[in-house]
PDB file of N, CA, C and O in Angstrom:
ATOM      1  N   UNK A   1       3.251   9.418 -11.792  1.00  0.00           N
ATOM      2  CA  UNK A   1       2.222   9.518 -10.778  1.00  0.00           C
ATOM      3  C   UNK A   1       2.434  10.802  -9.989  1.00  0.00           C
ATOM      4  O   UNK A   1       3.532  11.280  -9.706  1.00  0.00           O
ATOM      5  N   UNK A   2       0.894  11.444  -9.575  1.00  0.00           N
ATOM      6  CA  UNK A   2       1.641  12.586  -8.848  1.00  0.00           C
ATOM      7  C   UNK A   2       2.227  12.272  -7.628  1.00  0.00           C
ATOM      8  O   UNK A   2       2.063  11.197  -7.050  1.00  0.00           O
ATOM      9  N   UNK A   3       2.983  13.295  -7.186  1.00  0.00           N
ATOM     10  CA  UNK A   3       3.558  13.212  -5.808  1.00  0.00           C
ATOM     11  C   UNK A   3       2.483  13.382  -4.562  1.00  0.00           C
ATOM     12  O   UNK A   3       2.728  12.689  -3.574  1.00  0.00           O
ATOM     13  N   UNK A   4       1.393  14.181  -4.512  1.00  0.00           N
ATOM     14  CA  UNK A   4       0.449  14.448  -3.796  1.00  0.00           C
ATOM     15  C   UNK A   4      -0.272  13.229  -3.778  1.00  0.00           C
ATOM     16  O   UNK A   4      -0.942  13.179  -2.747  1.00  0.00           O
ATOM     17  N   UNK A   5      -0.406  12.284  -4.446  1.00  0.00           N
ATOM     18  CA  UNK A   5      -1.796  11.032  -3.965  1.00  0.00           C
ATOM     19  C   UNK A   5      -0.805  10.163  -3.308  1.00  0.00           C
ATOM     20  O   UNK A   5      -1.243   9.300  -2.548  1.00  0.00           O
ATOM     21  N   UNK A   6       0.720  10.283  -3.521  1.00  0.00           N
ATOM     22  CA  UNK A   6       1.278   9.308  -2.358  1.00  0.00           C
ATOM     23  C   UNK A   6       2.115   9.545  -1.542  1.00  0.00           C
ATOM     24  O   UNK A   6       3.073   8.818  -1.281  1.00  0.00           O
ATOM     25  N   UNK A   7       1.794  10.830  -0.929  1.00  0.00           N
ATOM     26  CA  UNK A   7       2.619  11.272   0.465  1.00  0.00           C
ATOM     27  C   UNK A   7       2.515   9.980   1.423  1.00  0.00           C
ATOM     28  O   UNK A   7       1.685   9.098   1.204  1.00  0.00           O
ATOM     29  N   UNK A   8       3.336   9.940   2.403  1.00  0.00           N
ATOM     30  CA  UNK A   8       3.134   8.936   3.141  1.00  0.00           C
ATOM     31  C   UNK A   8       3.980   9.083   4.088  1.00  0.00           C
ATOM     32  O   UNK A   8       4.936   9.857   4.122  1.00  0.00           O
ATOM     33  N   UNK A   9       3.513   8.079   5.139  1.00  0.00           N
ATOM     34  CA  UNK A   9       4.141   8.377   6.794  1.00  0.00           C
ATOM     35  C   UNK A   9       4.564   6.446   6.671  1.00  0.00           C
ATOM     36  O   UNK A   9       4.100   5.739   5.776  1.00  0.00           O
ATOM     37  N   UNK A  10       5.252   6.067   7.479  1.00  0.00           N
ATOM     38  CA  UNK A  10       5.668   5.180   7.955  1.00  0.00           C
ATOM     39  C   UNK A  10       5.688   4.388   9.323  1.00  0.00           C
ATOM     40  O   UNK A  10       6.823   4.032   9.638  1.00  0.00           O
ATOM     41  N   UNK A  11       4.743   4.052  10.157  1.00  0.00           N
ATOM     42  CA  UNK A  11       5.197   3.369  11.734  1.00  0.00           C
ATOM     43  C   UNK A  11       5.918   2.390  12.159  1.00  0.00           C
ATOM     44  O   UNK A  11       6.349   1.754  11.198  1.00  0.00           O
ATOM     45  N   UNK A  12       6.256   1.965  13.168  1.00  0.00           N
ATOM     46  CA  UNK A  12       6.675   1.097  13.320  1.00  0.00           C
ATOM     47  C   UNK A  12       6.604  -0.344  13.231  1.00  0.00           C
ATOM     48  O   UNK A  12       7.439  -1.152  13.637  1.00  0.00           O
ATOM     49  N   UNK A  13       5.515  -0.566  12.655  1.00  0.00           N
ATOM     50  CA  UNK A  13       5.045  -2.017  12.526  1.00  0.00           C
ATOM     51  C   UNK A  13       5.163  -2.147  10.497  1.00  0.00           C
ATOM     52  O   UNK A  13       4.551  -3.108  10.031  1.00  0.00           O
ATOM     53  N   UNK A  14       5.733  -1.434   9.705  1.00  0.00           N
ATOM     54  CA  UNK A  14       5.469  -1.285   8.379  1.00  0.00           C
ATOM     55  C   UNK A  14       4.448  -0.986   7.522  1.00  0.00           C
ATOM     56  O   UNK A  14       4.355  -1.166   6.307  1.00  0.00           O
ATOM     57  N   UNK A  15       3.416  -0.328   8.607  1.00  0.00           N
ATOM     58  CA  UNK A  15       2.647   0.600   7.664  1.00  0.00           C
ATOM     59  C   UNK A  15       2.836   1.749   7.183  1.00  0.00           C
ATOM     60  O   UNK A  15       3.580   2.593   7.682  1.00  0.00           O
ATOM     61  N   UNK A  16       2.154   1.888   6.130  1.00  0.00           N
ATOM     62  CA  UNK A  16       2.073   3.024   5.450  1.00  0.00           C
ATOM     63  C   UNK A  16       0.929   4.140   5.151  1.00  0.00           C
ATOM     64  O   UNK A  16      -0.054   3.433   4.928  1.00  0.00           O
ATOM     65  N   UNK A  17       0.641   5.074   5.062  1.00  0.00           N
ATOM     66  CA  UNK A  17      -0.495   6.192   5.121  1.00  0.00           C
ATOM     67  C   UNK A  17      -0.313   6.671   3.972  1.00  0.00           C
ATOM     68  O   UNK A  17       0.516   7.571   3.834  1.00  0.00           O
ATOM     69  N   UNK A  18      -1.076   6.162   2.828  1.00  0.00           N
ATOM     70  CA  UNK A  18      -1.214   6.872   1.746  1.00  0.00           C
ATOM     71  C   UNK A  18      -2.356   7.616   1.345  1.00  0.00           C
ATOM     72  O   UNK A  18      -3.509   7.275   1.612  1.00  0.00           O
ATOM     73  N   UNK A  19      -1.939   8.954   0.505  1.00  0.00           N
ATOM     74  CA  UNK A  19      -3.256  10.045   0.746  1.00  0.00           C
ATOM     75  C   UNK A  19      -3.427   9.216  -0.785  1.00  0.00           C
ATOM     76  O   UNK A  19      -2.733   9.472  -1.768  1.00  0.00           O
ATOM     77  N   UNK A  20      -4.553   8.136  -0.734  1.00  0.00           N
ATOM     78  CA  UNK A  20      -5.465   8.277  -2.377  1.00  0.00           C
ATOM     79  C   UNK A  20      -6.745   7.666  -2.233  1.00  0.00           C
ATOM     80  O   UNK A  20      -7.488   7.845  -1.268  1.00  0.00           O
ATOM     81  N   UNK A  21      -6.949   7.042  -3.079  1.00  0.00           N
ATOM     82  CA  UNK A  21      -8.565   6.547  -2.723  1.00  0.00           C
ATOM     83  C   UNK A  21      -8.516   4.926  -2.645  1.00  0.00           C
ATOM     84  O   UNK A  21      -7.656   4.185  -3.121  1.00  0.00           O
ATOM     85  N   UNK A  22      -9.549   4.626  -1.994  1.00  0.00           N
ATOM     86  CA  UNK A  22      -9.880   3.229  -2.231  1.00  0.00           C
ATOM     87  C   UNK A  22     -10.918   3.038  -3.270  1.00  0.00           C
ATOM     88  O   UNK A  22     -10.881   3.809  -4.229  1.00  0.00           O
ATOM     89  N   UNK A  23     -12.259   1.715  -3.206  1.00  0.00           N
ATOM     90  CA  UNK A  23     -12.758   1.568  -4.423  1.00  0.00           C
ATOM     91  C   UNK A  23     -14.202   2.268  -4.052  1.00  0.00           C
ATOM     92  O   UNK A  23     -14.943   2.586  -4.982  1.00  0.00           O
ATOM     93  N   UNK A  24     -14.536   2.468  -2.900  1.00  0.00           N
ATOM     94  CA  UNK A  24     -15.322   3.294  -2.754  1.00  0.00           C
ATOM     95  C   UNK A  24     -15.556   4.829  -2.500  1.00  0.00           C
ATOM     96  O   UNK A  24     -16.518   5.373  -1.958  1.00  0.00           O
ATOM     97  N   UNK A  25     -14.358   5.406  -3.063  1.00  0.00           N
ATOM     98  CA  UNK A  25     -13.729   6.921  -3.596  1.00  0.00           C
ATOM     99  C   UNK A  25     -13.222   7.261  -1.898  1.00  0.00           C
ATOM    100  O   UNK A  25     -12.955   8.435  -1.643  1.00  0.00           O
ATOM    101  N   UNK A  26     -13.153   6.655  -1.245  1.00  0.00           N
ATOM    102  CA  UNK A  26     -12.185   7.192   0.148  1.00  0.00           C
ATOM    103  C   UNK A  26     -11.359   7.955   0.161  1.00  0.00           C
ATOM    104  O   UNK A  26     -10.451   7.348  -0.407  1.00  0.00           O
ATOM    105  N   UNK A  27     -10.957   8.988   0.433  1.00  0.00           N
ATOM    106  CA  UNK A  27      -9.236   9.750   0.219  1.00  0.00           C
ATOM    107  C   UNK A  27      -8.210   9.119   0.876  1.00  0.00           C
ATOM    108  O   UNK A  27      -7.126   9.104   0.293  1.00  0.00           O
ATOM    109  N   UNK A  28      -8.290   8.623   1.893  1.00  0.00           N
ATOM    110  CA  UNK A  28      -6.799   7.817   2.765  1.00  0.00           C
ATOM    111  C   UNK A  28      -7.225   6.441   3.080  1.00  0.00           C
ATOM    112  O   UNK A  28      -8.281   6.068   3.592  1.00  0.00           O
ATOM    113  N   UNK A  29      -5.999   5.612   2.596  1.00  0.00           N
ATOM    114  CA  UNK A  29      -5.450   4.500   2.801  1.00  0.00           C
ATOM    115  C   UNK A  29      -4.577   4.214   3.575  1.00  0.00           C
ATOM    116  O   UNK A  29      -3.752   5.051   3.941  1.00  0.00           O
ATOM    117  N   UNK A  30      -4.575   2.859   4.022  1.00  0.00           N
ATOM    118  CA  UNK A  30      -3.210   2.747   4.890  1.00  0.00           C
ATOM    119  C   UNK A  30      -2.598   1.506   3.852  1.00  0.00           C
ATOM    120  O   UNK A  30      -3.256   0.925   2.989  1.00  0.00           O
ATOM    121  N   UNK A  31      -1.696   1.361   4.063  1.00  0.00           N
ATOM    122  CA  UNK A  31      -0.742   0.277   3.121  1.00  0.00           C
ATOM    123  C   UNK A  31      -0.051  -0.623   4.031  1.00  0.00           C
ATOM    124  O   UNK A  31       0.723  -0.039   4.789  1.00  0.00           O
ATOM    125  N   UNK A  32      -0.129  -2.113   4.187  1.00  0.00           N
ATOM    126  CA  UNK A  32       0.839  -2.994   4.947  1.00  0.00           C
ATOM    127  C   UNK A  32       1.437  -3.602   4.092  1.00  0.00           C
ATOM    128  O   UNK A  32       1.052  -4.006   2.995  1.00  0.00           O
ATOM    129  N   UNK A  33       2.570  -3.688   4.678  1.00  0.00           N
ATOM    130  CA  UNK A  33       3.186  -5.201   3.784  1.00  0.00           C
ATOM    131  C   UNK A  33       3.654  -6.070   4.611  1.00  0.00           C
ATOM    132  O   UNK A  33       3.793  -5.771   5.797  1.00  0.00           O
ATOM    133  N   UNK A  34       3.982  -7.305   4.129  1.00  0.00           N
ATOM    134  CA  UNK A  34       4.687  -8.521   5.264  1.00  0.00           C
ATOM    135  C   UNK A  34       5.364  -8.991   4.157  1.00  0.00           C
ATOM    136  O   UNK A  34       5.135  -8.578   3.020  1.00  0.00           O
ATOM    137  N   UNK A  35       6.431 -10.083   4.507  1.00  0.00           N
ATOM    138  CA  UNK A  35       7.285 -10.630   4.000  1.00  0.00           C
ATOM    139  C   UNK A  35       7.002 -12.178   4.180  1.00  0.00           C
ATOM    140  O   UNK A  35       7.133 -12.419   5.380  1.00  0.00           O
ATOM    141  N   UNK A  36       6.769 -12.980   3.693  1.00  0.00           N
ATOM    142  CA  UNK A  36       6.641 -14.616   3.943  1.00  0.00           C
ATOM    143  C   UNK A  36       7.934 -15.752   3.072  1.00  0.00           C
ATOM    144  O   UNK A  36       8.702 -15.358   2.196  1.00  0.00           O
ATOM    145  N   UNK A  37       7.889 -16.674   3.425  1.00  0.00           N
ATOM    146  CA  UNK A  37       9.089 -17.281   2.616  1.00  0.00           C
ATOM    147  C   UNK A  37       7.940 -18.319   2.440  1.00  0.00           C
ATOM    148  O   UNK A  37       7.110 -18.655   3.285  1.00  0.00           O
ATOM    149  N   UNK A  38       8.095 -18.808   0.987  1.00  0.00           N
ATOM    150  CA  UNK A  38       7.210 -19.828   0.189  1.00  0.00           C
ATOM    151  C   UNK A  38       8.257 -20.650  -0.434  1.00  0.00           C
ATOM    152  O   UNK A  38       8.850 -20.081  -1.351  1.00  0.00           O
ATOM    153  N   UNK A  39       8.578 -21.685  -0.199  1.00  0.00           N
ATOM    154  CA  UNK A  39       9.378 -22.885  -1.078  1.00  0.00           C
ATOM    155  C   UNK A  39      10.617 -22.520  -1.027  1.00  0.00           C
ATOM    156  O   UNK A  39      11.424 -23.089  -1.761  1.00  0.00           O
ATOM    157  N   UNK A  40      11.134 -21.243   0.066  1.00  0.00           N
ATOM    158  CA  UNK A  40      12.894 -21.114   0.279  1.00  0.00           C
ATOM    159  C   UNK A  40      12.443 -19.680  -0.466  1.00  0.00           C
ATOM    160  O   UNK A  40      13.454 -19.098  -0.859  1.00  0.00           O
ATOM    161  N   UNK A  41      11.374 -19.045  -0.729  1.00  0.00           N
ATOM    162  CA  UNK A  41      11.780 -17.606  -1.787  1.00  0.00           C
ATOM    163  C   UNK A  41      11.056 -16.686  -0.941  1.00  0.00           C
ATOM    164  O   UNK A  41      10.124 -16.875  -0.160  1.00  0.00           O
ATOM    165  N   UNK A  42      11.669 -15.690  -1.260  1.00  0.00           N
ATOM    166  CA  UNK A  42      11.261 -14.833  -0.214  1.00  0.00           C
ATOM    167  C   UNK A  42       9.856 -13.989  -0.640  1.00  0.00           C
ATOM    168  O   UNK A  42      10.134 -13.227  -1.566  1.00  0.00           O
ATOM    169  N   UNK A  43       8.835 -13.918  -0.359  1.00  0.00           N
ATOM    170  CA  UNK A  43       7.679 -13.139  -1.476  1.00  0.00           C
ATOM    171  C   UNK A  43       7.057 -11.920   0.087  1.00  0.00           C
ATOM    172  O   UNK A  43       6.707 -11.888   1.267  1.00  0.00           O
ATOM    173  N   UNK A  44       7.283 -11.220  -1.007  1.00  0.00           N
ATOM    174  CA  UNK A  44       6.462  -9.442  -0.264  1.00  0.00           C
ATOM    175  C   UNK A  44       5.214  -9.232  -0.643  1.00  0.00           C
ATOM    176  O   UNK A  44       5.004  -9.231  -1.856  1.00  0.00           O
ATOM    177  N   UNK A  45       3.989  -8.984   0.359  1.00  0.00           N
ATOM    178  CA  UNK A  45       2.522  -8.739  -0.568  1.00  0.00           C
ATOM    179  C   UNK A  45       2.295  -7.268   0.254  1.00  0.00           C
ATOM    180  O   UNK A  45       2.507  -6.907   1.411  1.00  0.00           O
ATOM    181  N   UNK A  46       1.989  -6.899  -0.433  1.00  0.00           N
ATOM    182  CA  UNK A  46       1.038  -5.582  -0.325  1.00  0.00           C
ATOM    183  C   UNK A  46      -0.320  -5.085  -0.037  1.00  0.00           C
ATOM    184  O   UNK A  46      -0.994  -4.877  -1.045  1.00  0.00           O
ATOM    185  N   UNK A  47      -1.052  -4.773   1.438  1.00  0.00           N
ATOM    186  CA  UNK A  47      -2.720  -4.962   1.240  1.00  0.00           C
ATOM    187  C   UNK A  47      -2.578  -3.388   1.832  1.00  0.00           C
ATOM    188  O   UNK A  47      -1.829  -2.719   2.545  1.00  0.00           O
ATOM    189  N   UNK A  48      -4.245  -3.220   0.769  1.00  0.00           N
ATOM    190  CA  UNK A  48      -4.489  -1.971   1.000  1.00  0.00           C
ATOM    191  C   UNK A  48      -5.793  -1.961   2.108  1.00  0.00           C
ATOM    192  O   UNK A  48      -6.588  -2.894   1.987  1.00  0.00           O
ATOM    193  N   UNK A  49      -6.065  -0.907   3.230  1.00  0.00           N
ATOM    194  CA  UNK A  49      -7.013  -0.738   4.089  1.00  0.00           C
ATOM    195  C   UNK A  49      -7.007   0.571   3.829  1.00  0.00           C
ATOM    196  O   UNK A  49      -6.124   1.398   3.601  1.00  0.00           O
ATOM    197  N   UNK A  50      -8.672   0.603   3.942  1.00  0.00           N
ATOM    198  CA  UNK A  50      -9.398   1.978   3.782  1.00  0.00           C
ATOM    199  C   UNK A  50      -9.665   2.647   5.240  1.00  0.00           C
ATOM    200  O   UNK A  50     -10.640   2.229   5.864  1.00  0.00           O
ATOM    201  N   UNK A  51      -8.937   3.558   5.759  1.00  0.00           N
ATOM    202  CA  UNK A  51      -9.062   4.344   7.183  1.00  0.00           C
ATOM    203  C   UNK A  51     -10.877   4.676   7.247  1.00  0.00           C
ATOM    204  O   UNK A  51     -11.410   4.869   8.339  1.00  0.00           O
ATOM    205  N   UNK A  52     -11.567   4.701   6.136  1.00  0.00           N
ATOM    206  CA  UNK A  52     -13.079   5.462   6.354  1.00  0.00           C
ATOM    207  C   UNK A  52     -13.853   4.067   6.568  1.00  0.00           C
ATOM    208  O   UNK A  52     -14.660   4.083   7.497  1.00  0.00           O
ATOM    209  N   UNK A  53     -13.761   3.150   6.023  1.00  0.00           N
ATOM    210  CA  UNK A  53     -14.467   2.395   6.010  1.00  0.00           C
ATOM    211  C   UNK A  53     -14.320   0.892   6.345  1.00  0.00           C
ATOM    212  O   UNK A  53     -15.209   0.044   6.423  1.00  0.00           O
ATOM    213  N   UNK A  54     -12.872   0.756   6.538  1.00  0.00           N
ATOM    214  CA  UNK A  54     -12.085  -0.781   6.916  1.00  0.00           C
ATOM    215  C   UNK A  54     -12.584  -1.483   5.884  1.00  0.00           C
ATOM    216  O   UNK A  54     -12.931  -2.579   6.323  1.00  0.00           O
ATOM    217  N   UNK A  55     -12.766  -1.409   4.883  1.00  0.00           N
ATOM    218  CA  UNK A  55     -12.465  -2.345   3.304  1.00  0.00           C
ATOM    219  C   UNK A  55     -10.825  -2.614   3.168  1.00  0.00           C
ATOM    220  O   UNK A  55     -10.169  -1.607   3.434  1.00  0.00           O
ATOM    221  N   UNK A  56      -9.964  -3.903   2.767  1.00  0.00           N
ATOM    222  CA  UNK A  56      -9.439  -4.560   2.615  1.00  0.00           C
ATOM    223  C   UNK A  56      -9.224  -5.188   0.861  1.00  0.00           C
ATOM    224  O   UNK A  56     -10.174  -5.719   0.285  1.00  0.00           O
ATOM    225  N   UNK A  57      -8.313  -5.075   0.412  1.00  0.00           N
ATOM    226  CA  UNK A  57      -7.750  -5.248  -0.386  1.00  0.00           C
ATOM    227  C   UNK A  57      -6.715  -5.376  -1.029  1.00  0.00           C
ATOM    228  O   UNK A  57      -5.964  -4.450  -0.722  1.00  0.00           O
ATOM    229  N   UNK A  58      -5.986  -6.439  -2.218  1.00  0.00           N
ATOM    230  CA  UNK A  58      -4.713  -6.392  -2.369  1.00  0.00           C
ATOM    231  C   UNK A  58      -4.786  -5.362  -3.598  1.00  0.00           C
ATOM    232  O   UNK A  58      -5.735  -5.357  -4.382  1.00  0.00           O
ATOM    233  N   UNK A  59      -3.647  -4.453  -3.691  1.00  0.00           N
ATOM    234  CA  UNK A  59      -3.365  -3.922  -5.340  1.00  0.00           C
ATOM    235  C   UNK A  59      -3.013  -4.676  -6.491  1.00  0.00           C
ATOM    236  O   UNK A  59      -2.626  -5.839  -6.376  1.00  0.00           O
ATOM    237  N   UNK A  60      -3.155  -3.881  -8.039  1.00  0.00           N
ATOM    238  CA  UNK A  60      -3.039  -4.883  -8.615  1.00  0.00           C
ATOM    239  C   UNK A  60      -1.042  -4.613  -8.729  1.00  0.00           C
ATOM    240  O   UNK A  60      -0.328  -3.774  -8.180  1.00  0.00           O
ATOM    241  N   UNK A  61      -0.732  -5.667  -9.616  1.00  0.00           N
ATOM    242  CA  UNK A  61       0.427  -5.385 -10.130  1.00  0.00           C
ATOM    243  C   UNK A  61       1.441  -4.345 -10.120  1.00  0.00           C
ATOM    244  O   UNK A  61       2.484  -4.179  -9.487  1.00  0.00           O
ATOM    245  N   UNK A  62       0.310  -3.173 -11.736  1.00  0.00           N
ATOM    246  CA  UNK A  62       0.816  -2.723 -12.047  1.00  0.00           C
ATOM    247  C   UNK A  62       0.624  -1.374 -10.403  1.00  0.00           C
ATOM    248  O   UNK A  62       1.348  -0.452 -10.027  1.00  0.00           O
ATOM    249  N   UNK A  63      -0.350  -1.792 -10.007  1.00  0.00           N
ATOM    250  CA  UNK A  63      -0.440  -0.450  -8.437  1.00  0.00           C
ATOM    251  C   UNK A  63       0.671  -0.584  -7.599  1.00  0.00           C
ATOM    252  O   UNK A  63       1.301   0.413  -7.246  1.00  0.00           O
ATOM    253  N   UNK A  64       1.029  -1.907  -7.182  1.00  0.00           N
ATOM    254  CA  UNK A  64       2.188  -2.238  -6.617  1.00  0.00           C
ATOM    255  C   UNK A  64       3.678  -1.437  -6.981  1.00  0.00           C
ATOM    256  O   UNK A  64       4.502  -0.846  -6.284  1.00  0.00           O
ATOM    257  N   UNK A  65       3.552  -1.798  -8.718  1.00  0.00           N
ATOM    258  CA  UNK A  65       4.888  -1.157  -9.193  1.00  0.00           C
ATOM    259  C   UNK A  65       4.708   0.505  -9.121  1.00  0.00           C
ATOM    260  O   UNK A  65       5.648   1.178  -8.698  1.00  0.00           O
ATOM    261  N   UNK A  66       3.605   1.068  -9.502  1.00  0.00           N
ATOM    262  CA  UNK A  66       3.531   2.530  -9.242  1.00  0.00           C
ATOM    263  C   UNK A  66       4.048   3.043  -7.444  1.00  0.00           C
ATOM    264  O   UNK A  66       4.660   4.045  -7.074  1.00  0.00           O
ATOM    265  N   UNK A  67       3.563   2.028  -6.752  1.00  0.00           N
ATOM    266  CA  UNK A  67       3.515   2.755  -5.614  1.00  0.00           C
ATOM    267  C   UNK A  67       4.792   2.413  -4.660  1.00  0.00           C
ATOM    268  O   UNK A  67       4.976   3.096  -3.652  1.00  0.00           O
ATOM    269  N   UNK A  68       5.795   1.190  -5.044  1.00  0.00           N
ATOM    270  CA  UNK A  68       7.340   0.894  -5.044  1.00  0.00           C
ATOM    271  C   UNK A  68       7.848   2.003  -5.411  1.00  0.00           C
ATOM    272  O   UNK A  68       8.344   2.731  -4.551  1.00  0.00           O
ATOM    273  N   UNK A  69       7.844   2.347  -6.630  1.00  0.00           N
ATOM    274  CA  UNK A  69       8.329   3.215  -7.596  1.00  0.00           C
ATOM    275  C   UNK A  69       8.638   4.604  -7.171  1.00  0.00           C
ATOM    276  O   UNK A  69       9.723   5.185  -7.213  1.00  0.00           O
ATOM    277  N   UNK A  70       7.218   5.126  -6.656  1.00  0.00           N
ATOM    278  CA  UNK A  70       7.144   6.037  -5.725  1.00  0.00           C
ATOM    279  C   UNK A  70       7.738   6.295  -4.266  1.00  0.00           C
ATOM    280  O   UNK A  70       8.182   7.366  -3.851  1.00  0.00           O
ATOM    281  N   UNK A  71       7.655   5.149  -3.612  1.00  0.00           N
ATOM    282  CA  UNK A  71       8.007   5.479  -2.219  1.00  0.00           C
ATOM    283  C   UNK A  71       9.453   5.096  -2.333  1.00  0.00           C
ATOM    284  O   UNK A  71      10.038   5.156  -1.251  1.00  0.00           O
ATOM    285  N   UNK A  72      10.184   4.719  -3.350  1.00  0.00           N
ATOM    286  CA  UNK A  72      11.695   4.194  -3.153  1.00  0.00           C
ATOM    287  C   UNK A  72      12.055   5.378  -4.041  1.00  0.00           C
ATOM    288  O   UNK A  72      13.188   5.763  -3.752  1.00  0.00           O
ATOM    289  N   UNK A  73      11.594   5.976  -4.854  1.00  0.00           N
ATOM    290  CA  UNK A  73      11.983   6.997  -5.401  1.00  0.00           C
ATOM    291  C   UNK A  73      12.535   8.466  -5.146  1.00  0.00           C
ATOM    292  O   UNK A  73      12.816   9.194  -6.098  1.00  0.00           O
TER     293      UNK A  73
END
C-alpha cells in the first residue's frame, strides 16, 4: 500500500486522520477504534468517518489488515 494514502495523525481520544477516500471519493477520513470485551475476549472494531460528509462506516477485513499493517509498520 502506498505510504501517502495513509499518513496519519493520532489524538487523544484514539482517533486517527487518514489521507484516503471514502465511498463517495472523499480524500480524508478519520479512523476510530474502541475495544469491547464480548464473552471474556477482548474484540477491537474499526469505523471509518468521512471529514466531508459525516458518512460512517466499518472496513472490510482485508482494509483493516492493510491499514494495521500500515500504521504498526
Amino acid at each position: 500500500m502506498d505510504d501517502d494514502l495513509f499518513e496519519q495523525t493520532e489524538d487523544e481520544s484514539g482517533r486517527l486522520r487518514l489521507h484516503t477516500m471514502c465511498p463517495a471519493g472523499h480524500p480524508t477520513i478519520q479512523a476510530r477504534t474502541s475495544v469491547e470485551w464480548q464473552n471474556g475476549l477482548r474484540a477491537q472494531s474499526l469505523t471509518f468517518e468521512c471529514l466531508w460528509c459525516g458518512d460512517t462506516w466499518t472496513p472490510s477485513a482485508a482494509q483493516c489488515a492493510m491499514i494495521l499493517d500500515d500504521v504498526e509498520g
